[in-house]
C-alpha positions, 0 to 999 in steps of 0.5 A: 500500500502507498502512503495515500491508500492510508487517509480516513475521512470521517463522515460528516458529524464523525470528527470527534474522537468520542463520537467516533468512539462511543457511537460502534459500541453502541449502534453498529451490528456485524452479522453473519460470524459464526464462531466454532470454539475451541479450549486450549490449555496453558503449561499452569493449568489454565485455558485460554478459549479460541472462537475460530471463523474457517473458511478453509483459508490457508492464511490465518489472522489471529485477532487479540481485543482490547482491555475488558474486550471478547471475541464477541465485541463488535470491532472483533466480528467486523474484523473477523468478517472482513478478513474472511471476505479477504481470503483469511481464516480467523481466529478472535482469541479470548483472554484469560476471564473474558470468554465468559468464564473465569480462569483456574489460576489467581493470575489474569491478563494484562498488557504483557501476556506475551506467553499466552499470545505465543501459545495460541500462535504455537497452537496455531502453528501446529494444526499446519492448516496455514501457509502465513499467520498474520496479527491484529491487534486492538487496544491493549491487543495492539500493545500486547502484539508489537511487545510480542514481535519486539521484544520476543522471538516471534515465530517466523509463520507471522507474516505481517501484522497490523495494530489499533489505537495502541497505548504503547506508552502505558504510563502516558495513556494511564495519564489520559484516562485521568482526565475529566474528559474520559471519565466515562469510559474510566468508570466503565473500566472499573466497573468491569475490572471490578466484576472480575475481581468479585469473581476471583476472590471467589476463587481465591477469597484468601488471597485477592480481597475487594474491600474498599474497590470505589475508592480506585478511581483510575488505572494507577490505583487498579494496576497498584493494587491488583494488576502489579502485585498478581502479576510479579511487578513492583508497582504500576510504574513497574508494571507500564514500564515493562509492559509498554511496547514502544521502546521494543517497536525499533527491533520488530523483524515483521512487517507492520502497520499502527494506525493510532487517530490523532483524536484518540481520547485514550493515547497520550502525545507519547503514544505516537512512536514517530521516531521508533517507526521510522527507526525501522523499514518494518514499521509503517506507522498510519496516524489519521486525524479522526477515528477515536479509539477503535473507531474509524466509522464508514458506511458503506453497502458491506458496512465495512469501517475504514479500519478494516478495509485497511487490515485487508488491503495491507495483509493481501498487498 
C-alpha cells in the first residue's frame, strides 16, 4: 500500500474522537460470524478459549481485543468478517476471564501476556492448516502484539501484522484516562475490572480481597493494587514500564502497520512512536486525524469501517 491508500475521512458529524468512539459500541451490528470454539490449555493449568471463523483459508489472522474486550465485541466480528471476505481464516482469541468464564489460576491478563499470545500462535502453528499467520491487534491487543514481535522471538509463520489505537506508552495513556474528559469510559473500566475481581476472590477469597474497590478511581490505583502485585511487578510504574511496547517497536523483524487517530481520547502525545517507526523499514506507522479509539466509522453497502478495509488491503498487498 502507498502512503495515500492510508487517509480516513470521517463522515460528516464523525470528527470527534468520542463520537467516533462511543457511537460502534453502541449502534453498529456485524452479522453473519459464526464462531466454532475451541479450549486450549496453558503449561499452569489454565485455558485460554479460541472462537475460530474457517473458511478453509490457508492464511490465518489471529485477532487479540482490547482491555475488558471478547471475541464477541463488535470491532472483533467486523474484523473477523472482513478478513474472511479477504481470503483469511480467523481466529478472535479470548483472554484469560473474558470468554465468559473465569480462569483456574489467581493470575489474569494484562498488557504483557506475551506467553499466552505465543501459545495460541504455537497452537496455531501446529494444526499446519496455514501457509502465513498474520496479527491484529486492538487496544491493549495492539500493545500486547508489537511487545510480542519486539521484544520476543516471534515465530517466523507471522507474516505481517497490523495494530489499533495502541497505548504503547502505558504510563502516558494511564495519564489520559485521568482526565475529566474520559471519565466515562474510566468508570466503565472499573466497573468491569471490578466484576472480575468479585469473581476471583471467589476463587481465591484468601488471597485477592475487594474491600474498599470505589475508592480506585483510575488505572494507577487498579494496576497498584491488583494488576502489579498478581502479576510479579513492583508497582504500576513497574508494571507500564515493562509492559509498554514502544521502546521494543525499533527491533520488530515483521512487517507492520499502527494506525493510532490523532483524536484518540485514550493515547497520550507519547503514544505516537514517530521516531521508533521510522527507526525501522518494518514499521509503517498510519496516524489519521479522526477515528477515536477503535473507531474509524464508514458506511458503506458491506458496512465495512475504514479500519478494516485497511487490515485487508495491507495483509493481501
Amino acid at each position: 500500500m502507498t502512503k495515500h491508500e492510508y487517509t480516513y475521512q470521517p463522515p460528516a458529524f464523525f470528527r470527534n474522537g468520542h463520537i467516533q468512539s462511543i457511537f460502534p459500541n453502541i449502534f453498529r451490528r456485524v452479522t453473519k460470524v459464526a464462531y466454532q470454539r475451541e479450549r486450549i490449555f496453558t503449561p499452569d493449568g489454565d485455558f485460554i478459549d479460541l472462537d475460530w471463523s474457517v473458511r478453509d483459508n490457508d492464511r490465518l489472522a489471529i485477532i487479540s481485543h482490547g482491555l475488558e474486550g471478547n471475541s464477541n465485541r463488535t470491532y472483533v466480528r467486523g474484523m473477523v468478517k472482513a478478513v474472511n471476505q479477504g481470503g483469511w481464516d480467523a481466529m478472535a482469541w479470548n483472554y484469560r476471564s473474558c470468554s465468559g468464564e473465569t480462569n483456574r489460576q489467581l493470575r489474569s491478563y494484562h498488557n504483557g501476556v506475551t506467553d499466552d499470545l505465543s501459545l495460541v500462535i504455537s497452537h496455531a502453528k501446529r494444526l499446519k492448516r496455514y501457509s502465513q499467520i498474520s496479527l491484529i491487534g486492538f487496544s491493549l491487543g495492539g500493545n500486547l502484539t508489537l511487545l510480542y514481535l519486539g521484544r520476543e522471538t516471534p515465530d517466523p509463520i507471522i507474516t505481517k501484522t497490523v495494530v489499533y489505537s495502541v497505548p504503547c506508552d502505558l504510563k502516558g495513556s494511564a495519564k489520559m484516562m485521568k482526565k475529566n474528559s474520559n471519565l466515562i469510559y474510566m468508570k466503565r473500566f472499573l466497573i468491569l475490572l471490578h466484576q472480575k475481581i468479585k469473581a476471583k476472590k471467589k476463587k481465591f477469597p484468601d488471597r485477592i480481597d475487594d474491600t474498599g474497590f470505589q475508592k480506585i478511581k483510575d488505572f494507577k490505583g487498579f494496576d497498584d493494587r491488583y494488576t502489579a502485585p498478581i502479576h510479579g511487578f513492583a508497582n504500576a510504574e513497574d508494571y507500564w514500564q515493562k509492559c509498554s511496547s514502544k521502546p521494543h517497536i525499533r527491533n520488530i523483524p515483521t512487517p507492520t502497520l499502527i494506525v493510532n487517530a490523532l483524536n484518540d481520547p485514550f493515547l497520550s502525545d507519547t503514544c505516537f512512536p514517530y521516531s521508533e517507526a521510522e527507526a525501522n523499514k518494518n514499521v509503517t506507522l498510519c496516524t489519521p486525524e479522526s477515528g477515536g479509539h477503535v473507531g474509524f466509522v464508514s458506511f458503506n453497502r458491506k458496512n465495512r469501517y475504514w479500519s478494516e478495509q485497511v487490515a485487508v488491503d495491507f495483509l493481501n498487498a
